[in-house]
N, C-alpha and C positions, 0 to 999 in steps of 0.2 A: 494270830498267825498270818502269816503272807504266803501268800503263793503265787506261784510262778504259772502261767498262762499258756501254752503251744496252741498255737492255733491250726487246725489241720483240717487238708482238704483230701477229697478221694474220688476219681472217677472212676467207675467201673469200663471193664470190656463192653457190658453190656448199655453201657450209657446211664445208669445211675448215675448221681451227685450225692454225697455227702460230707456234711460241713460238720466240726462238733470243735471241741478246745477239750484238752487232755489240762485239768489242776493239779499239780505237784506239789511240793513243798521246796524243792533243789531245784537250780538251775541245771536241769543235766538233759541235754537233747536228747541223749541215747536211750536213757530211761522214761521220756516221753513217746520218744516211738515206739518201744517195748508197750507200753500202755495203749497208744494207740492199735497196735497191731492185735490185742489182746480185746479189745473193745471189736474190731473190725471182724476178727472172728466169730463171736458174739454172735455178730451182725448178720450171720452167713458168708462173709468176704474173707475169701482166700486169698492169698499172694497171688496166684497163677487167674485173679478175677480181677487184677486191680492196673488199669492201664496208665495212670499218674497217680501220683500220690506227694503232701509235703504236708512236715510237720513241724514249724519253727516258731521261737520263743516268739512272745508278742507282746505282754506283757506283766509287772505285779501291780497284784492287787490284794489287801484285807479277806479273808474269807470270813466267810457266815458260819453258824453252825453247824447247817445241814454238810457243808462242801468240810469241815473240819474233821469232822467226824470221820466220813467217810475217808478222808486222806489217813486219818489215824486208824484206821480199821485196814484199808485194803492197798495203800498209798497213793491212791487217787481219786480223783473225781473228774467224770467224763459231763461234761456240759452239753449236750445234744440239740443243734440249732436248724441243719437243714438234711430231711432224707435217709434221718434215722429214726429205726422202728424201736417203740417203745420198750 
């Protein structure tokens, strides 16, 4: 499987940074940030918390098993790199 890569940044109001990459299976920006925004919530982060934010294709790549799975289970996988809680 391939999948498609969004790589997305987020600052808070409150001066947070977090950095993560949203895995897909489709090219579709808009079901990227839907995912994204759905991970953010998670997070504690609301819209009305979020003072920039970008969420754009970066690139494909091969997935593993663990990232397959889960894209075939929930359709995605959130890759967690800076500022997000476990």
């Amino acid at each position: 499987m391939s999948i498609k890569v969004f790589d997305t940044h987020v600052r808070t109001k409150d001066g947070r940074y977090l950095h993560f990459d949203v895995l897909i299976e489709d090219n579709d920006p808009d079901l990227a940030k839907a995912y994204a925004r759905r991970f953010l919530d998670e997070q504690g982060v609301q819209d009305e918390d979020i003072a920039q934010d970008r969420c754009q294709f970066c690139h494909v790549e091969p997935s593993n098993p663990q990232v397959a799975a889960a894209i075939a289970q929930q359709g995605y996988f959130i890759l967690k790199l800076q500022g997000c809680r476990e």
